[in-house]
Residue frames relative to the residue before (quaternion, step in Angstrom):
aa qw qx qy qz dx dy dz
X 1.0000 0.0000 0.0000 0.0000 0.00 0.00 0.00
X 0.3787 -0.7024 0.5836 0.1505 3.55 -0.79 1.07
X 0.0557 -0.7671 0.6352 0.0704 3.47 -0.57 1.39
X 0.1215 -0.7046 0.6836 0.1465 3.77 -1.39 0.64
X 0.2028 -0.7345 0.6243 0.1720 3.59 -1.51 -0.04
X 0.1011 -0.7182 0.6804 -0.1044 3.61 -0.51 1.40
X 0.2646 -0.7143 0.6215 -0.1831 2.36 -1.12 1.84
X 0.8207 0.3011 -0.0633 0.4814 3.20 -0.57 1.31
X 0.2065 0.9061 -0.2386 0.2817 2.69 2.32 0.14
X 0.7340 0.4129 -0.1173 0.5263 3.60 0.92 -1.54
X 0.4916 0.6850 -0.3804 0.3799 3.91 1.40 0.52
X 0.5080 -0.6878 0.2565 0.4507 3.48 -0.77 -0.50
X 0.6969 0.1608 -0.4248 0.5550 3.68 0.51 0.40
X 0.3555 0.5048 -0.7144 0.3294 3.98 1.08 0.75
X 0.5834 0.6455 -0.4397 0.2229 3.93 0.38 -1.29
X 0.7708 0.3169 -0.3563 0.4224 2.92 0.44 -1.77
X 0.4541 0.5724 -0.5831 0.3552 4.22 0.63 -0.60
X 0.6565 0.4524 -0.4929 0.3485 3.74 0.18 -1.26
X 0.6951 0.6302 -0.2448 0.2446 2.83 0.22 -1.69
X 0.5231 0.5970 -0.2721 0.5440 3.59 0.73 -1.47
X 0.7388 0.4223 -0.1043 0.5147 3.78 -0.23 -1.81
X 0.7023 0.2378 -0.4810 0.4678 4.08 -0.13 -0.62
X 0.8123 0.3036 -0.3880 0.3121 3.81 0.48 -1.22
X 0.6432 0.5696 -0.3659 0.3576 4.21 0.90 -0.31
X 0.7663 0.4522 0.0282 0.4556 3.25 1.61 -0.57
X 0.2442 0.8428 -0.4752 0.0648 3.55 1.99 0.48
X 0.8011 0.3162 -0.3760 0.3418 3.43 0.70 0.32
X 0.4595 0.5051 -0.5463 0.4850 3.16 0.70 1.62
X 0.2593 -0.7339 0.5733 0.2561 3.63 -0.78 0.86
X 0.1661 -0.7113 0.6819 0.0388 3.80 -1.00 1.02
X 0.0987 -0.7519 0.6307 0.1648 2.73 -1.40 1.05
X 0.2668 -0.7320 0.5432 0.3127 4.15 -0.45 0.51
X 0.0537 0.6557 -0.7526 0.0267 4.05 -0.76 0.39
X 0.2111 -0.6843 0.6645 -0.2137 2.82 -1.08 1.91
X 0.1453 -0.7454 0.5737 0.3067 3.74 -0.96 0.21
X 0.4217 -0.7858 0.3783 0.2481 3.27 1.80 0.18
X 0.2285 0.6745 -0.5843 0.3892 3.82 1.22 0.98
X 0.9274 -0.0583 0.0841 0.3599 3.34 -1.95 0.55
X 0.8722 0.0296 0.0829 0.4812 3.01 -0.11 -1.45
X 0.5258 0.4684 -0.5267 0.4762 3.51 0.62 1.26
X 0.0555 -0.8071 0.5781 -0.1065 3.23 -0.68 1.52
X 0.2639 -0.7133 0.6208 0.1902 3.75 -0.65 1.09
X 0.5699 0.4931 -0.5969 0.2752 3.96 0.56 -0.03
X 0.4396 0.7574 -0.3680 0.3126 3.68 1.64 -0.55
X 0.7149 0.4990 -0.0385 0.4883 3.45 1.62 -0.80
X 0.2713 0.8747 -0.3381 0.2166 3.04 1.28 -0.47
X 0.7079 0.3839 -0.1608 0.5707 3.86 1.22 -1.01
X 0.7828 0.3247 -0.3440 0.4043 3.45 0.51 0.47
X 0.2528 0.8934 -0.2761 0.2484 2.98 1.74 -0.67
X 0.7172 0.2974 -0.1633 0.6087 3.55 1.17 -1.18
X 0.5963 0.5372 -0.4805 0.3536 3.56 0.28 -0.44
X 0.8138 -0.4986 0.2933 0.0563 3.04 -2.06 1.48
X 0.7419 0.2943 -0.0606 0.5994 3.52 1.38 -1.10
X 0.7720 0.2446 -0.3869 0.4410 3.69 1.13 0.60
X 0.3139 -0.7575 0.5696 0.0575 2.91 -1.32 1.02
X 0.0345 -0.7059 0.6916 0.1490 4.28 -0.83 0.03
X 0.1085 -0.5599 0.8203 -0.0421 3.11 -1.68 1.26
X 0.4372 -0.6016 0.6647 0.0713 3.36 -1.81 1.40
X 0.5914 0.6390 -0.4450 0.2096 3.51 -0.28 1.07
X 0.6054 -0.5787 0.4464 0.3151 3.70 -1.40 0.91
X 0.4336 -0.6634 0.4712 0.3872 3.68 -0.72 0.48
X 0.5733 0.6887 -0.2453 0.3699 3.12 1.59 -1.41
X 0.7196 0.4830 -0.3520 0.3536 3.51 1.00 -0.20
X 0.2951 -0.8603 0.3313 0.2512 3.37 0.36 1.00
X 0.6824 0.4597 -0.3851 0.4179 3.70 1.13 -0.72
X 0.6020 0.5470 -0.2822 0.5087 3.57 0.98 -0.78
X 0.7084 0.3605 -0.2732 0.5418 3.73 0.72 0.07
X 0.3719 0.6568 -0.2722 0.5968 3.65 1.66 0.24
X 0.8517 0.3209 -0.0745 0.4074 3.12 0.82 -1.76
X 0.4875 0.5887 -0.3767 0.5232 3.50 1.56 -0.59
X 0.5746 0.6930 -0.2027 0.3853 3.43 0.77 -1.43
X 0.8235 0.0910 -0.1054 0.5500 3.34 0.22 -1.50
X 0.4952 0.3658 -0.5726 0.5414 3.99 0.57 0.93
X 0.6470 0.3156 -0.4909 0.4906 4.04 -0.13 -0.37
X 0.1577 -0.7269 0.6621 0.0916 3.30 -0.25 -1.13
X 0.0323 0.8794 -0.4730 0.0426 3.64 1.11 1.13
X 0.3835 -0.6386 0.6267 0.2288 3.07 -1.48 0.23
X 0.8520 0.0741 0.0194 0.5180 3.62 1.39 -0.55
X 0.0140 -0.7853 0.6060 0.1261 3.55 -0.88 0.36
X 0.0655 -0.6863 0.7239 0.0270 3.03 -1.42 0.80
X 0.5693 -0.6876 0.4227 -0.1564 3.03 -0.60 2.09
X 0.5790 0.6339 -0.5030 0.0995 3.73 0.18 0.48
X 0.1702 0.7942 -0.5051 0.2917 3.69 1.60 0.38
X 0.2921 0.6854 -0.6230 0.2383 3.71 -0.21 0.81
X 0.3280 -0.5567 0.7495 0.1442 3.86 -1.99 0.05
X 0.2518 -0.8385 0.4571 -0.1565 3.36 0.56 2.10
X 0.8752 0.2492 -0.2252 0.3482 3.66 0.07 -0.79
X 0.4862 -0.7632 0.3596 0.2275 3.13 -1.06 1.66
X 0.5831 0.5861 -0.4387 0.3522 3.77 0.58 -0.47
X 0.6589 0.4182 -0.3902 0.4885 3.74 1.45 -0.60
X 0.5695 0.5201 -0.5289 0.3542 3.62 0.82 -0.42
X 0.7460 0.2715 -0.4087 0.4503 3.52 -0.16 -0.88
X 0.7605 0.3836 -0.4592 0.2521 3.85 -0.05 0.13
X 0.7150 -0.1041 -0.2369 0.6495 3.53 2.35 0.39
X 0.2562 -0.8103 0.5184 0.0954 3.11 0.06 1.92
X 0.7317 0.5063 -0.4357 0.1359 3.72 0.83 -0.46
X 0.4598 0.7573 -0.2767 0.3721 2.97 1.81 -0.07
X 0.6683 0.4379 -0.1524 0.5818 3.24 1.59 -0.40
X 0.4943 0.3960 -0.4813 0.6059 3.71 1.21 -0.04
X 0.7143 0.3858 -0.4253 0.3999 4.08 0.28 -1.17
X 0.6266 0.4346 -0.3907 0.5156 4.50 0.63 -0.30
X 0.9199 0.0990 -0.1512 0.3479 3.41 -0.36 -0.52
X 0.6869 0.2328 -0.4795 0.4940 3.47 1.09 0.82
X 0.6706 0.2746 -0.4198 0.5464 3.77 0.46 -0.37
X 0.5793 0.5569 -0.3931 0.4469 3.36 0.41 0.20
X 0.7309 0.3482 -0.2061 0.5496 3.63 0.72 -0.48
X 0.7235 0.3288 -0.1885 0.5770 3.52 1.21 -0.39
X 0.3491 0.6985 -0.3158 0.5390 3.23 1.58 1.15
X 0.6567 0.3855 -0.0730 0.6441 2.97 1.38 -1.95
X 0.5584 0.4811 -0.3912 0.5511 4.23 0.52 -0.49
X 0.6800 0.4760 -0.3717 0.4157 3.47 0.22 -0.89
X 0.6214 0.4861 -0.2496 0.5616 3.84 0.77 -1.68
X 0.7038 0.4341 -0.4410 0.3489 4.06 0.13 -0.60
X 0.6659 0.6130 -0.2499 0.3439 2.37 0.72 -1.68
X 0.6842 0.5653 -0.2131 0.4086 3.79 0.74 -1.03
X 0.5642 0.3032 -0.3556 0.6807 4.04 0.80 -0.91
X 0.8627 0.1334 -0.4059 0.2707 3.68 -0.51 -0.58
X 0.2139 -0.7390 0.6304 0.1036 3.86 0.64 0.97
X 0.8019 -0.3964 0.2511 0.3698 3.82 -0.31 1.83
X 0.4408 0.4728 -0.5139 0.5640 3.80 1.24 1.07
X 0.3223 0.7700 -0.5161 0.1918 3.65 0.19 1.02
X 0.3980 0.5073 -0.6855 0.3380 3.66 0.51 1.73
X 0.8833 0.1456 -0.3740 0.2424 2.18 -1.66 1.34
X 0.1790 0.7758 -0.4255 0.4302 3.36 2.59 0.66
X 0.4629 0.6014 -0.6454 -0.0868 3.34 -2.12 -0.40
X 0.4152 -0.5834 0.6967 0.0426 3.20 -1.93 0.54
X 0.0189 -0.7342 0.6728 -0.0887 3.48 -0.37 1.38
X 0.0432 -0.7518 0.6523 0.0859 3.29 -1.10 0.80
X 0.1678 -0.6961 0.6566 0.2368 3.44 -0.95 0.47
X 0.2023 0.6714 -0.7128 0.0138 3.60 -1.79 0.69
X 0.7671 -0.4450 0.4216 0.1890 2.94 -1.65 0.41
X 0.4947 -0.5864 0.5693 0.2955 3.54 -1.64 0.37
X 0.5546 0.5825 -0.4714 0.3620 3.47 0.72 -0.24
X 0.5442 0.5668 -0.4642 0.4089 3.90 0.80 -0.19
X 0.8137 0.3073 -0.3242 0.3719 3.86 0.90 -0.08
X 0.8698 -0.2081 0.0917 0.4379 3.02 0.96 1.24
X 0.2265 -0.7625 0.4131 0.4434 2.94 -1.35 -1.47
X 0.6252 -0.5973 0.3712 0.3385 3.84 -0.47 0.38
X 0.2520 -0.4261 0.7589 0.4231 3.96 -1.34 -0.14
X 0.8406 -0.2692 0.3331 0.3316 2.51 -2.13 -1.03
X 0.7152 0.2308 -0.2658 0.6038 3.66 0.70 -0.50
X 0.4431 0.7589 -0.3841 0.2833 3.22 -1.44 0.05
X 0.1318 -0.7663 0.6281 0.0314 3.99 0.04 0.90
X 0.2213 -0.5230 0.7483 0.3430 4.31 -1.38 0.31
X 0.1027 -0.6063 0.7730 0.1557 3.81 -1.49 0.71
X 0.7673 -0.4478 0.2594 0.3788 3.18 -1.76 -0.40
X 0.7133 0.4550 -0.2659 0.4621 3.35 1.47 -0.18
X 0.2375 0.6616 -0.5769 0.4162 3.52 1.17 0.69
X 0.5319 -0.6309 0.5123 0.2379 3.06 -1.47 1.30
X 0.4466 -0.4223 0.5981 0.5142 4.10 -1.18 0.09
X 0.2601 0.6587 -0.7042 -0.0507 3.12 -2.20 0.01
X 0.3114 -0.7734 0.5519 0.0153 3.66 0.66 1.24
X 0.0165 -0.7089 0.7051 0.0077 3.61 -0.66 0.59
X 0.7639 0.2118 -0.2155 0.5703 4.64 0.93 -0.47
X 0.6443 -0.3698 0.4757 0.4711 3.56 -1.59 1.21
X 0.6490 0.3371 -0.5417 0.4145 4.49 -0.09 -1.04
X 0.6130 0.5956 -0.4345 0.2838 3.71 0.22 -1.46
X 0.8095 0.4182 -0.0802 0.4041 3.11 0.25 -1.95
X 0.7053 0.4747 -0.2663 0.4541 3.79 1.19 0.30
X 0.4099 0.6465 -0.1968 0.6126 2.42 2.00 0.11
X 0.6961 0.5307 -0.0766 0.4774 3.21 0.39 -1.15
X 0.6822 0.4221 -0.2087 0.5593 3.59 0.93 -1.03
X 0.5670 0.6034 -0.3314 0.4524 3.57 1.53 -0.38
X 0.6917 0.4162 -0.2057 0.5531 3.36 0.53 -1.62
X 0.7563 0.1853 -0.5174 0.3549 4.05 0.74 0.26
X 0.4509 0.5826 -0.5470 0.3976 3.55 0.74 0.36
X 0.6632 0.4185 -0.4530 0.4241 3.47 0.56 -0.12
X 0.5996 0.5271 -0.3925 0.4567 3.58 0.64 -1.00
X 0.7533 0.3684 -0.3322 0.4319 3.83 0.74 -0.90
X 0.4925 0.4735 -0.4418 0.5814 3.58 1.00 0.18
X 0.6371 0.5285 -0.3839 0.4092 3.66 0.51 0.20
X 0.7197 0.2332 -0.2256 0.6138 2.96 1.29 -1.31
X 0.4814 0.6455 -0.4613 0.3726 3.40 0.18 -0.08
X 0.6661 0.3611 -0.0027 0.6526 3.77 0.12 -2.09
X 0.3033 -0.6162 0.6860 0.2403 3.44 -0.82 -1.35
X 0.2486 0.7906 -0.5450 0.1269 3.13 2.12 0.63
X 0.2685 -0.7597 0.4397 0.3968 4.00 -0.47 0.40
X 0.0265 0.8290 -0.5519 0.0865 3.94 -0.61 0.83
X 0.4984 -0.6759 0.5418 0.0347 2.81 -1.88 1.12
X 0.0101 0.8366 -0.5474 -0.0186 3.71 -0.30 0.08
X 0.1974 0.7377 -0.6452 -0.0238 3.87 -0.75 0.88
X 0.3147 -0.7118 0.6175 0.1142 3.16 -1.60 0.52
X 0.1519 -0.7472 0.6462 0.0311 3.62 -0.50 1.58
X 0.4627 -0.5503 0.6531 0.2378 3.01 -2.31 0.01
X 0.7655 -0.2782 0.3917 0.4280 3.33 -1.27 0.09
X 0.0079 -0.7939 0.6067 -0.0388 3.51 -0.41 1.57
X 0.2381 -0.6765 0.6961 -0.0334 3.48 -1.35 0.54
X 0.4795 0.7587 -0.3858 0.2133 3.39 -1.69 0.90
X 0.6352 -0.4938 0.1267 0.5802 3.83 0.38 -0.28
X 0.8017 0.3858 -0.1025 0.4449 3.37 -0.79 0.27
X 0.2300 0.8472 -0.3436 0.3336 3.23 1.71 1.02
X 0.0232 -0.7935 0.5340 0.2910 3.60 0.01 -0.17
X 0.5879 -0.6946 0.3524 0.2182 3.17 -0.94 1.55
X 0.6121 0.6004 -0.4498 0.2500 3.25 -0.05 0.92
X 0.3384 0.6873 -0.3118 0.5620 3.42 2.09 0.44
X 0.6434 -0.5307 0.3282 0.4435 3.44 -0.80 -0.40
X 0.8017 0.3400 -0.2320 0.4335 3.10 0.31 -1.10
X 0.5002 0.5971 -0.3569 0.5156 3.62 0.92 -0.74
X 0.6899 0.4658 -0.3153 0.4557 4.02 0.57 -0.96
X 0.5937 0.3888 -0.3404 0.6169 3.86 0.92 -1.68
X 0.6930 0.3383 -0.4960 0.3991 3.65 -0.73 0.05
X 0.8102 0.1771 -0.3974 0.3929 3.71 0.15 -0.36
X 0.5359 0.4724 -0.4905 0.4989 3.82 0.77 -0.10
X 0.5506 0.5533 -0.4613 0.4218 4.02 0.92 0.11
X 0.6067 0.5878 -0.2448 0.4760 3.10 1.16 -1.36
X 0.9062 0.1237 -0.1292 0.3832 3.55 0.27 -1.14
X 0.6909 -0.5557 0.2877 0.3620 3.48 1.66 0.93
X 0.4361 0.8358 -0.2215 0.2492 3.31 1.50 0.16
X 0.4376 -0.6084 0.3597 0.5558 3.96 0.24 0.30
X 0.4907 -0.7602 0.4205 0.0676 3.26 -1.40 0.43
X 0.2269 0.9206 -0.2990 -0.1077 3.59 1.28 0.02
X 0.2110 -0.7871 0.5765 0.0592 3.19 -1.13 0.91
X 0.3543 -0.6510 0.6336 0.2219 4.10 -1.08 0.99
X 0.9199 -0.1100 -0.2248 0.3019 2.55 -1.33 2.09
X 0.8573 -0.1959 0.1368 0.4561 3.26 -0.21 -1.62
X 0.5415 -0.6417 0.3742 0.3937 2.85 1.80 -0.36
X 0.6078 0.6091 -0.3074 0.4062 3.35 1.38 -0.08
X 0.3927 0.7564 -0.4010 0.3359 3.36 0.96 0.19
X 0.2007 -0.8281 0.5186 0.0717 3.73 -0.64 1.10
X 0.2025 -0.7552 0.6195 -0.0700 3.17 -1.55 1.09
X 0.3372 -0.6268 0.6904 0.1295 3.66 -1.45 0.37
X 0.0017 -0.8636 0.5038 0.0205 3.12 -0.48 1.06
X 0.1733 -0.8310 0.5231 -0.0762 3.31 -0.36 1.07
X 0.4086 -0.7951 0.4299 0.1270 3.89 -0.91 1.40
X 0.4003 -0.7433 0.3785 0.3795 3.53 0.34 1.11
X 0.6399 0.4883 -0.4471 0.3901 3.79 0.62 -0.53
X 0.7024 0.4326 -0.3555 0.4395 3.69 0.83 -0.62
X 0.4575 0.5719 -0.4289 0.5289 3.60 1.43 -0.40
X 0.7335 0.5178 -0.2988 0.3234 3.70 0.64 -0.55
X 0.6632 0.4349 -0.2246 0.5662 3.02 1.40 -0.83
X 0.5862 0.5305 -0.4214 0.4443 3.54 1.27 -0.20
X 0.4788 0.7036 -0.3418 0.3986 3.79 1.08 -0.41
X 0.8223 0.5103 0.0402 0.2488 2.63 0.83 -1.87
X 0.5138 0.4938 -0.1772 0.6788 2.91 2.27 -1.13
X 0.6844 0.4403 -0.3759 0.4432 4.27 0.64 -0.32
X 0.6144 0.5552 -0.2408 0.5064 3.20 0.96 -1.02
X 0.7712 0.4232 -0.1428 0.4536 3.88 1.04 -0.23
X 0.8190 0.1126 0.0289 0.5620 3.14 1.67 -0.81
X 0.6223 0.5887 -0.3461 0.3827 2.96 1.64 -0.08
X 0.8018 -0.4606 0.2225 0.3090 3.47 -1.67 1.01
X 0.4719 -0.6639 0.5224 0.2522 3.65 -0.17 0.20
X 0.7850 0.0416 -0.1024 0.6095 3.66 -0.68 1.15
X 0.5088 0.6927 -0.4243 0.2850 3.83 1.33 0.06
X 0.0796 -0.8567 0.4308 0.2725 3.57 -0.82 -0.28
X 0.2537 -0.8261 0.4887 0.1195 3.73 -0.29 0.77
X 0.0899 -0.6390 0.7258 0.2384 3.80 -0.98 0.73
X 0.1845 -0.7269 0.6607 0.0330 3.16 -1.69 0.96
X 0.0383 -0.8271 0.5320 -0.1771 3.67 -0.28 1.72
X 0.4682 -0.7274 0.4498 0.2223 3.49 -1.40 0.76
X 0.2983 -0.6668 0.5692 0.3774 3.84 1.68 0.46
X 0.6492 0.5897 -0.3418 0.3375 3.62 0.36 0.79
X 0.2112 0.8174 -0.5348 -0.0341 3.80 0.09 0.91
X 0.0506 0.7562 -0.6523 -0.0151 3.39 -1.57 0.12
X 0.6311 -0.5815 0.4919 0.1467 3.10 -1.29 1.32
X 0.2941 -0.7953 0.4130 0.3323 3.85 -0.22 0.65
X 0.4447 0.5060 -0.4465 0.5890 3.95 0.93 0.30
X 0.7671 0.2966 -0.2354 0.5179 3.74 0.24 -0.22
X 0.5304 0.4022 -0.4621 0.5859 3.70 0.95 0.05
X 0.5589 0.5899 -0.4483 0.3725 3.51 0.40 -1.47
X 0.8088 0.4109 -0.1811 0.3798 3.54 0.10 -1.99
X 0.4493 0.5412 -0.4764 0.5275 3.81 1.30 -0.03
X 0.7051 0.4707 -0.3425 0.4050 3.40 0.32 -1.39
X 0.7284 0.3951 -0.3491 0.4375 3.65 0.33 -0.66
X 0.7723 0.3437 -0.3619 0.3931 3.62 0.26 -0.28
X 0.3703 0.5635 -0.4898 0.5526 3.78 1.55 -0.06
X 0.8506 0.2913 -0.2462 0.3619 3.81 -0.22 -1.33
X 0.4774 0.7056 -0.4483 0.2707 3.86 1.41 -0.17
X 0.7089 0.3449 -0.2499 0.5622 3.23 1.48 -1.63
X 0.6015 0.4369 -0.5333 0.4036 4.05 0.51 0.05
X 0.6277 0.4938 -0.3308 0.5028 3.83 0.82 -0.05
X 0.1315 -0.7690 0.5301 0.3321 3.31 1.30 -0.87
X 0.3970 0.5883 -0.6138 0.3457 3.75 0.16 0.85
X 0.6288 -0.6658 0.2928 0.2750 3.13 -1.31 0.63
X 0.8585 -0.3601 0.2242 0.2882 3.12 -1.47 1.06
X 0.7655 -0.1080 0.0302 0.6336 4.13 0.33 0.37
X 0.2096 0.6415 -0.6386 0.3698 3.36 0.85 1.07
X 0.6503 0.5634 -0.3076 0.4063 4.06 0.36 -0.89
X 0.5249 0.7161 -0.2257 0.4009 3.35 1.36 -1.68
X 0.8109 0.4121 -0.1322 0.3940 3.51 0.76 -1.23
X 0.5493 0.3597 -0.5227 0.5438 3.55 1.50 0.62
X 0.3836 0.6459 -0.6324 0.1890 3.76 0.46 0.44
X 0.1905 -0.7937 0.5715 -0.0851 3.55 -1.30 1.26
X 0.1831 -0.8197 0.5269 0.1303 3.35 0.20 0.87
X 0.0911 -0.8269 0.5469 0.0942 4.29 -0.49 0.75
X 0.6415 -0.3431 0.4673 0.5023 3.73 -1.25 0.23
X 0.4630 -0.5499 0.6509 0.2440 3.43 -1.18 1.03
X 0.6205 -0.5103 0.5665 0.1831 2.93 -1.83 0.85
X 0.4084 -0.5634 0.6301 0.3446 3.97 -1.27 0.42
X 0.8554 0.1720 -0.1899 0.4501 3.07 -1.97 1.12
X 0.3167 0.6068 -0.6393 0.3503 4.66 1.05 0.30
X 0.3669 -0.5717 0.7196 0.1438 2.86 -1.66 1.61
X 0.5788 -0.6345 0.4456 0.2525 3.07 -1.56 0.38
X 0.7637 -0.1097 0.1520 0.6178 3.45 1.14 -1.23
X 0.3177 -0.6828 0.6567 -0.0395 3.05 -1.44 1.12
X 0.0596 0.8260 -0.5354 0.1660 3.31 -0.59 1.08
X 0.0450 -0.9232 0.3661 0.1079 3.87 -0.71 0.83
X 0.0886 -0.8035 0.5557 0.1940 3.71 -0.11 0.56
X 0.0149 0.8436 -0.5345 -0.0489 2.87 -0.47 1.67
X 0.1531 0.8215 -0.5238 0.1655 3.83 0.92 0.71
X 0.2757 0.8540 -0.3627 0.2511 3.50 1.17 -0.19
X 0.7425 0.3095 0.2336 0.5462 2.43 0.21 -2.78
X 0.6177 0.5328 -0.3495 0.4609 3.26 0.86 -0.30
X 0.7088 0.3402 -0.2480 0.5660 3.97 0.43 -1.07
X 0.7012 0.3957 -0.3625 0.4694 4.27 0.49 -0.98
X 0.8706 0.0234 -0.1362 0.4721 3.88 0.21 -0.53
X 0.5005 -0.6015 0.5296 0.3276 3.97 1.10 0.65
X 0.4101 0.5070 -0.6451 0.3982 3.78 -0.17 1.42
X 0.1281 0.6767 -0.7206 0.0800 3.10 -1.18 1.40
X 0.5665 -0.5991 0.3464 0.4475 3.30 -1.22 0.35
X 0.7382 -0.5309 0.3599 0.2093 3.92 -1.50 0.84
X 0.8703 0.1415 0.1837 0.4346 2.83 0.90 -1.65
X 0.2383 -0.7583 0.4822 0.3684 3.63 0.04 0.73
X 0.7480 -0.3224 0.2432 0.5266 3.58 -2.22 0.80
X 0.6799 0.6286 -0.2716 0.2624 3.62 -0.33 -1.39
X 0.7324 0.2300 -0.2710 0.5808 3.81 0.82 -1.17
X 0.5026 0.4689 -0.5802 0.4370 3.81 0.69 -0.54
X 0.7962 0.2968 -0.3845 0.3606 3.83 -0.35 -1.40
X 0.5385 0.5690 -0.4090 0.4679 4.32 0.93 0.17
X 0.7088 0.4750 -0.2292 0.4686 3.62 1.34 -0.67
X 0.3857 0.7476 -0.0872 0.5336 2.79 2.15 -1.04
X 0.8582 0.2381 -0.0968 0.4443 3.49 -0.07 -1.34
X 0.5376 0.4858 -0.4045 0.5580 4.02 1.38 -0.90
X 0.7160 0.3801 -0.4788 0.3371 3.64 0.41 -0.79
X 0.7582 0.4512 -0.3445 0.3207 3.54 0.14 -0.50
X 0.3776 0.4927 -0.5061 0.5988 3.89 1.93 -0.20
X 0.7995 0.3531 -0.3370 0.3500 3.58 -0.14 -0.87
X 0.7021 0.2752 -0.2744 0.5967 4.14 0.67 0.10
X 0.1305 -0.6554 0.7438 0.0153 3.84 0.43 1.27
X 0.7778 0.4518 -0.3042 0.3136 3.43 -0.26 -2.19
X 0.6224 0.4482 -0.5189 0.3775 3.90 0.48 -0.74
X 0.6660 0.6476 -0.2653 0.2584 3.80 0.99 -1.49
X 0.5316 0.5359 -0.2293 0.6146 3.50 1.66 -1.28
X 0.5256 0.5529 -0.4917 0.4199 3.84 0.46 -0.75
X 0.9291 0.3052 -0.0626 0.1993 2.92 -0.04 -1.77
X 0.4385 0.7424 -0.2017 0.4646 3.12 2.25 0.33
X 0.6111 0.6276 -0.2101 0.4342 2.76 1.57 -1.63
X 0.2723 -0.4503 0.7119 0.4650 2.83 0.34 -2.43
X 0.5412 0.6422 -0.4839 0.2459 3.90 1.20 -0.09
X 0.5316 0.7005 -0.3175 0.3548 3.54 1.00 -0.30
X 0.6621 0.3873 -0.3850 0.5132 3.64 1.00 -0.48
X 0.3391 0.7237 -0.4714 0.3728 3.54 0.81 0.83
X 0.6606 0.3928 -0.2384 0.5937 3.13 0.94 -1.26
X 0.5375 0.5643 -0.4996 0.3782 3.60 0.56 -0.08
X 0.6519 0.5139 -0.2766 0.4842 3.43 0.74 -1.72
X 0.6724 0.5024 -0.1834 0.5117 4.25 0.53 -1.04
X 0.7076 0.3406 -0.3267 0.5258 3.24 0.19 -0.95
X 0.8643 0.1728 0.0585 0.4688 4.05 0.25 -1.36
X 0.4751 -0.7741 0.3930 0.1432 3.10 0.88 0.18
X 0.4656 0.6437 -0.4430 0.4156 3.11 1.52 0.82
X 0.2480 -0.7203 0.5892 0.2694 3.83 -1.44 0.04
């Protein structure tokens, strides 16, 4: 039995990875390690929970002996690596919290592989998952490929970045063998509301101002967390060794023009009138250090293993929006703070 460890498991595009991998894959035993912070939510999991070949372990990556120990009882054959402190507005207001997750934290997990498979690495690998924000930003034209230099411009970016080269140097170093993809801005069920889109939908829902940074002119790639899942899943199986793949929805959109999608999509599912939503838009002091545009070329992954995205922007953010009218109670959970209940009940953790 082929054991993996996903990391970050209880997050939002860790879930849908688990998920994807316990039900496509009953003969692999997964384990999810979660440090269960904010936005990790075991109710996200809830349908696999019983099943035979997954397991959840409560732990900090940052703890190096306890990730030693998880390590040398599983004995993986693979990690896939998406445990990370993601959202720029908290980095620059506590950047150290993001240097102590996603580099000593990632060079925690290198350290723990790297050690059970002491340089026996067939049939090994180390997927990391990061972000497009390590290369910078873009003008108006322009695509980041895989050979676009790094240039981090936020403490998230740039902790990032220092991640994705500790792995490569644990490659060249060890011969640890590793994987490395680089997503856009993903979107989809099981968001915690503190992204964009996840936020405009509930401050739609409850009539709430809307705020947008600056003008609103800021571009994005927008990518459907389920196809991000199946893109994981399809690198992590077929992809090149020591390779790296960006993985993009061929999809941009200015956030003032997403926003103004979002409000007239949720007017007629609310039935409230037509630009009735429109009128909590709030424009806020830009953020320090907003890239301008994000862009992916994701022809990569697309021509070497034939991954394109499923669904076009429109039905994801329609699958997107019904899913969160239809799971008020999960959305209020995770607003409250009522959700780490089921944690405490379900596992018996605090």
């Amino acid at each position: 039995m082929k054991k993996i460890i996903i990391t970050g498991g209880a997050g939002f595009i860790g879930s849908h990875v688990v998920r994807r991998f316990v039900n496509k894959y009953p003969e692999y035993k997964i384990l999810n390690l979660d440090a269960l912070t904010y936005a990790g939510n075991l109710e996200n999991l809830k349908d696999v929970e019983g099943k035979s070949n997954y397991q959840f372990v409560k732990a900090d990556i940052i703890d190096q002996n306890y990730i030693n120990q998880i390590f040398n009882e599983f004995q993986p054959d693979g990690v896939i690596h998406l445990a990370a402190e993601s959202h720029v507005d908290r980095s620059i207001t506590s950047p150290m919290e993001f240097v102590k997750t996603n580099v000593l934290g990632t060079v925690n997990l290198l350290n723990a592989a790297n050690n059970i498979w002491k340089g026996n690495f067939k049939g090994k690998k180390f997927h990391h998952v990061s972000t497009d924000e390590v290369y910078g930003a873009l003008g108006e034209t322009g695509y980041f490929t895989e050979k676009t230099k790094y240039d981090p411009h936020s403490p998230y970016s740039a902790s990032k970045a220092s991640s994705d080269h500790f792995v490569r140097a644990y490659s060249d170093t060890y011969g640890l063998p590793i994987l490395i993809t680089n997503c856009s801005n993903n979107y989809g069920p099981n968001h915690f509301p503190e992204k964009l889109i996840p936020l405009m939908i509930h401050n739609i829902i409850h009539q709430n101002p809307l705020p947008v940074y600056g003008d609103g002119k800021y571009t994005r790639d927008w990518l459907f967390v389920i196809d991000h899942a199946i893109a994981i899943d399809l690198v992590f199986h077929e992809g090149v060794i020591n390779e790296n793949y960006n993985i993009g929805g061929f999809n941009e959109w200015k956030n003032i023009d997403l926003v103004k999608l979002l409000c007239n999509l949720m007017d007629t599912k609310l039935n409230r009138q037509k630009g009735e939503s429109e009128k909590l838009i709030t424009f806020v002091k830009d953020r320090p250090g907003h890239d301008l545009r994000y862009a992916i070329d994701a022809s990569k992954i697309n021509i070497e293993l034939g991954w394109k995205p499923s669904v076009t922007f429109e039905e994801g953010l329609e699958k997107t929006i019904d899913w969160y009218l239809e799971n008020e109670e999960w959305l209020n959970h995770v607003t409250s703070g009522e959700y780490q209940k089921y944690y405490q009940e379900q596992y018996n953790y605090k």
